[in-house]
MDAnalysis code that builds the backbone (N, CA, C; Angstrom):
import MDAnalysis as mda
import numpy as np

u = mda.Universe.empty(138, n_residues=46, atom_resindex=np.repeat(np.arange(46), 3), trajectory=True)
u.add_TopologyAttr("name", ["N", "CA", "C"] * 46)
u.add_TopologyAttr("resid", np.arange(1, 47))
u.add_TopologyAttr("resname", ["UNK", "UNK", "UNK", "UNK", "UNK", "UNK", "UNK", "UNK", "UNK", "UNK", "UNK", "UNK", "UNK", "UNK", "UNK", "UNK", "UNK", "UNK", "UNK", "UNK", "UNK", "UNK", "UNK", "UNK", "UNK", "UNK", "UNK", "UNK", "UNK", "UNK", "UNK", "UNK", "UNK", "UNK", "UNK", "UNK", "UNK", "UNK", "UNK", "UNK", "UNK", "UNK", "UNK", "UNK", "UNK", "UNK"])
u.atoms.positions = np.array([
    [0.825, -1.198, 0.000],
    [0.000, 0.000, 0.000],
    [0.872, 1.267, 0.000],
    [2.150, 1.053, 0.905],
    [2.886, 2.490, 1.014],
    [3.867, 2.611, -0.504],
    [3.885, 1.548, -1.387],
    [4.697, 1.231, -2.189],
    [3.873, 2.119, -2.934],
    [2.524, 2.029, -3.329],
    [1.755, 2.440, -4.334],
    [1.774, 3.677, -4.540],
    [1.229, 4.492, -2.865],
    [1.393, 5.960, -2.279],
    [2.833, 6.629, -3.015],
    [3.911, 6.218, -2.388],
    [4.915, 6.682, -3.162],
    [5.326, 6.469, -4.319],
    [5.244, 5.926, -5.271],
    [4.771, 5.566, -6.599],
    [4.121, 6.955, -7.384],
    [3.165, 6.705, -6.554],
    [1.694, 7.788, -7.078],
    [2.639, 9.194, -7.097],
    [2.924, 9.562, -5.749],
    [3.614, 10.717, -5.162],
    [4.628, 11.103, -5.996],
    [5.411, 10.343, -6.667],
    [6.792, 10.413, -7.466],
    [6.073, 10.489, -8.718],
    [4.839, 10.272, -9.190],
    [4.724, 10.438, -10.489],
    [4.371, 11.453, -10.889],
    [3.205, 12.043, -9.720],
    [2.841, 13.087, -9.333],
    [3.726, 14.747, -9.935],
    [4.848, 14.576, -9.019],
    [6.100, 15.295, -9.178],
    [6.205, 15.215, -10.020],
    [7.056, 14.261, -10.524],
    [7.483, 14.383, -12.403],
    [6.605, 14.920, -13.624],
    [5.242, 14.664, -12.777],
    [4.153, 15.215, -14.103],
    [4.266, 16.643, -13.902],
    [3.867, 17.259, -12.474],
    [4.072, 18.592, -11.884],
    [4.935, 19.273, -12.646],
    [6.386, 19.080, -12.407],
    [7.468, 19.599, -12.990],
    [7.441, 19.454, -14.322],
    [7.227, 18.431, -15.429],
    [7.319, 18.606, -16.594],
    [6.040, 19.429, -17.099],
    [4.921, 19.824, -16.690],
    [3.985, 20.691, -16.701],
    [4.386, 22.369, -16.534],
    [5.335, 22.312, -15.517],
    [6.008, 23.609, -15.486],
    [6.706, 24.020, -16.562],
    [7.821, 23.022, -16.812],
    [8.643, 23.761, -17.797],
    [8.190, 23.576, -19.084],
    [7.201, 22.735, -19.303],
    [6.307, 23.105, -20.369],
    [5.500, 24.257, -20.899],
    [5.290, 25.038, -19.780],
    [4.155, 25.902, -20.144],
    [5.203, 27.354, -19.416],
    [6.525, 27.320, -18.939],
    [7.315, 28.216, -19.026],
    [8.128, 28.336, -20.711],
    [8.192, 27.488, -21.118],
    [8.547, 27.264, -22.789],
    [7.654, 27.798, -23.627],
    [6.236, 27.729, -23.529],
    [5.306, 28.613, -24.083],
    [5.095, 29.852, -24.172],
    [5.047, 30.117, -23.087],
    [5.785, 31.867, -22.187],
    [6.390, 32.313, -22.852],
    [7.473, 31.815, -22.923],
    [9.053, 32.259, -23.970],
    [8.378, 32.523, -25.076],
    [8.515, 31.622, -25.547],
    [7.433, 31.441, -27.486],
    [6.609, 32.438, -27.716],
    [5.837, 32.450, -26.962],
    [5.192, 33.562, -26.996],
    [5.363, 35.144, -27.119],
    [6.140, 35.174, -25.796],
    [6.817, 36.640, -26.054],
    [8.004, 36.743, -27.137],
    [8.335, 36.419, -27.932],
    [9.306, 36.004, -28.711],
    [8.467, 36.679, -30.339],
    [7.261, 35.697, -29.891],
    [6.447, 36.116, -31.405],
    [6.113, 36.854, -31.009],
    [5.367, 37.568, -29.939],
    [4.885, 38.947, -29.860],
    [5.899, 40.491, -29.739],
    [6.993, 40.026, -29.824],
    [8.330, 40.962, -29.809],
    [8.528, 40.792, -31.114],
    [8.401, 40.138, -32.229],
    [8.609, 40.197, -33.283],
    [7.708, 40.795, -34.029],
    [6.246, 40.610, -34.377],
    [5.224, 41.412, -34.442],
    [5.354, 43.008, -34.158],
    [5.775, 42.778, -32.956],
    [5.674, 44.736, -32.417],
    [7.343, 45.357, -33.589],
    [8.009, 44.471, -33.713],
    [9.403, 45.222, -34.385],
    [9.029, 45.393, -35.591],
    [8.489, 44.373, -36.290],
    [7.442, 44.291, -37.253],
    [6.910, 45.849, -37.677],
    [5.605, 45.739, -36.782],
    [4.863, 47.073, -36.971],
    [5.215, 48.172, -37.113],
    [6.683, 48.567, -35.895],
    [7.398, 49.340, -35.611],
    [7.757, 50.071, -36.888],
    [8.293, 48.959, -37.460],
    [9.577, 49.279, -38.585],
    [8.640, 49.997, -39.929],
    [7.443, 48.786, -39.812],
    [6.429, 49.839, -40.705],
    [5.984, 51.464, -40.990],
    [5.866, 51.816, -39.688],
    [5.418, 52.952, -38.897],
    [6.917, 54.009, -39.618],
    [7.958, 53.630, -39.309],
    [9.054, 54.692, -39.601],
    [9.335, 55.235, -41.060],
])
């Protein structure tokens, strides 16, 4: 039973954490294309 618990608990974590730096990678991406867009427009504008 305690085998399972910690099992669970450890998978838990690993999902946790790869959920994080998953959706901190998106973040990035994101502002990346939206910094490109605005230099974009920018450059139009001048």
């Amino acid at each position: 039973m305690t085998r399972t618990i910690y099992r669970m608990a450890g998978l838990s974590a690993i999902l946790a954490l790869a959920a994080c730096n998953t959706v901190n990678g998106a973040g990035k991406d994101l502002k990346s294309a939206g910094t490109a867009v605005s230099d974009a427009a920018g450059s139009d504008k001048k």
